[in-house]
N, C-alpha and C positions, 0 to 999 in steps of 0.2 A: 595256866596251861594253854600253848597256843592249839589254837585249832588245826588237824591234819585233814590231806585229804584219803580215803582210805583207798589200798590198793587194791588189785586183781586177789591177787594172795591171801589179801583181811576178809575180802568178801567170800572167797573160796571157804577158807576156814572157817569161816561166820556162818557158811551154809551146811558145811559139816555138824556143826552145834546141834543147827534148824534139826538135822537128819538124826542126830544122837537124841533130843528129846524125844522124839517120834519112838523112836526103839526102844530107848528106857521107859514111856508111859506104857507099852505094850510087852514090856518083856516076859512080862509071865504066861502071854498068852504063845509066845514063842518059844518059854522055858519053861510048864506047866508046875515043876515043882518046885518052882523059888516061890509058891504059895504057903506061907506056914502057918499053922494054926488059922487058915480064912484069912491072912495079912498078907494082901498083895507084896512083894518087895517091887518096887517098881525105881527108876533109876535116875527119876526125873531132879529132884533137888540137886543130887551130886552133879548132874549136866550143868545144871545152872549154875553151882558155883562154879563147876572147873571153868564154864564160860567166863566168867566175869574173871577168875585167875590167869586164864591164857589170852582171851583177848582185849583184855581192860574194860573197866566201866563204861565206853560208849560204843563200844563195839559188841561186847559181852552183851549189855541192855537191849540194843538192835536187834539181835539174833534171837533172843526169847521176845521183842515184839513181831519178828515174821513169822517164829512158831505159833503164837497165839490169832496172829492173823489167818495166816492159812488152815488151821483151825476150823475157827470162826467162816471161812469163805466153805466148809464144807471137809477141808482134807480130812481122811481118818486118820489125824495125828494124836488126837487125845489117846484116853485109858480107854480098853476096851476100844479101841477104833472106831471110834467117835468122833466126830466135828459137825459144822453148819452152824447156826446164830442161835439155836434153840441149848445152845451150851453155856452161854451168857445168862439164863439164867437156872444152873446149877449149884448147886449146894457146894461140888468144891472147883467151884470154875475162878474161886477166891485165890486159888495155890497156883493156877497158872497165869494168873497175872501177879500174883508174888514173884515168878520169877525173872521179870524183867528187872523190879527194885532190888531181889537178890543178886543176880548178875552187876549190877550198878554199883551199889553199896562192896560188894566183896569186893569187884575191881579198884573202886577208891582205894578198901586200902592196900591191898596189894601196890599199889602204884606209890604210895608214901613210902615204903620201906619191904624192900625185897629181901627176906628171910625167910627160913623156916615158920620159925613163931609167928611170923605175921602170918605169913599164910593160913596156918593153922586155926590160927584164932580167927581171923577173917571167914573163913571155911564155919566156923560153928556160930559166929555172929551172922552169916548168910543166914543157915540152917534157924536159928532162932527168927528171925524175922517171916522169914517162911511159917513156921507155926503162926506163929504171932498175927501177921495177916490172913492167912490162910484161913486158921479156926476161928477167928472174929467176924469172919466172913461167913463164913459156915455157920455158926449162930445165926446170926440177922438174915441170910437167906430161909431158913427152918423157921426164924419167929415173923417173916413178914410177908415171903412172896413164894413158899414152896411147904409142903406137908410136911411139920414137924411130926417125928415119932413121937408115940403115948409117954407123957412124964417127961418129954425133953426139955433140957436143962442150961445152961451155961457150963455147967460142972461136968455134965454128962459129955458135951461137946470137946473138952479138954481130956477128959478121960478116954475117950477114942483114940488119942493120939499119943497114948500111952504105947499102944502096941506098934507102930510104925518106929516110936522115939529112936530105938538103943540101934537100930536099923540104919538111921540116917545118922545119927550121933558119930559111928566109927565110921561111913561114907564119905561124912564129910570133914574127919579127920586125914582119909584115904586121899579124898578131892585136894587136901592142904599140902600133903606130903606130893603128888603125882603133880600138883600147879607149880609147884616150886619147880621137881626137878624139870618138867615142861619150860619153866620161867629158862632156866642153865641151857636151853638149847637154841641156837643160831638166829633163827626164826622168831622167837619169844622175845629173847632180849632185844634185839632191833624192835620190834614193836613197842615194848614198853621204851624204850629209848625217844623215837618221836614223840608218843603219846605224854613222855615227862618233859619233853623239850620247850 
């Protein structure tokens, strides 16, 4: 893949992303009743992948690392409107640096083969990796450098994440279907066009 340089456009769009994570981690505090049963629905996974399906793996990956940047420098972009460097060490400060390698990884393959089914699959191989790092992270943060709850477990840690699953499961089936037809619009296929050139 040769190397591009990215435009006015990539980066506008790149910043739009930054601005949709922000909103998705906070949606429920915007939308009080997308809280069900105490399970935040929060929007942030599906941001990421659609990032990595509209604007590919290096562009997609960029834009969830100036999320987690500005962050980090303080913005209240996290959950609950949160940020500053004391979020770094967080029990799930693990899921929002998952989203740079979800955004990455999904873009890969979206850029191999533009279909539906790729996208789709792409969309729930994101979403897997997001768990996957996310609560492995979340363990070893709870068993090394933060208060684990009484009897917490590895099993237990996996089991939390039960109730978000079927959540992000159809999301990011949602994110598969919505990347594609994004992909069929003017704007999208030019960029995946350079970025395969």
């Amino acid at each position: 893949m040769r190397s591009n340089n990215w435009t006015a456009l990539d980066l506008t769009i790149g910043s739009l992303f930054v601005a949709l994570m922000a909103i998705g981690a906070n949606i429920t505090s915007i939308v009080p009743f997308l809280v069900i049963g105490g399970v935040p629905i929060t929007l942030q996974t599906f941001f990421a992948v659609l990032a990595g399906l509209v604007l590919g793996s290096r562009l997609g990956a960029f834009s969830m690392v100036v999320y987690m940047v500005l962050g980090l420098a303080g913005a209240p972009v996290f959950a609950q409107f949160k940020g500053g460097l004391s979020m770094a060490l967080a029990p799930t400060f693990g899921f929002i640096v998952s989203f740079i390698i979800v955004a990455f990884i999904v873009g890969k393959l979206a850029e191999t083969k533009r279909n539906t089914a790729i996208y789709v699959t792409a969309a729930i191989i994101g979403m897997a990796v997001n768990y996957f790092f996310g609560t492995n992270w979340m363990y070893a943060a709870y068993r090394f450098w933060f208060n684990a709850p009484e009897g917490f477990t590895y099993q237990m840690a996996w089991y939390w994440m039960i109730f978000p699953l079927p959540k992000d499961l159809i999301l990011s089936v949602l994110a598969g279907l919505l990347g594609y037809r994004l992909e069929k619009s003017v704007l999208s296929r030019s960029r995946f066009r350079k970025q395969a050139a």
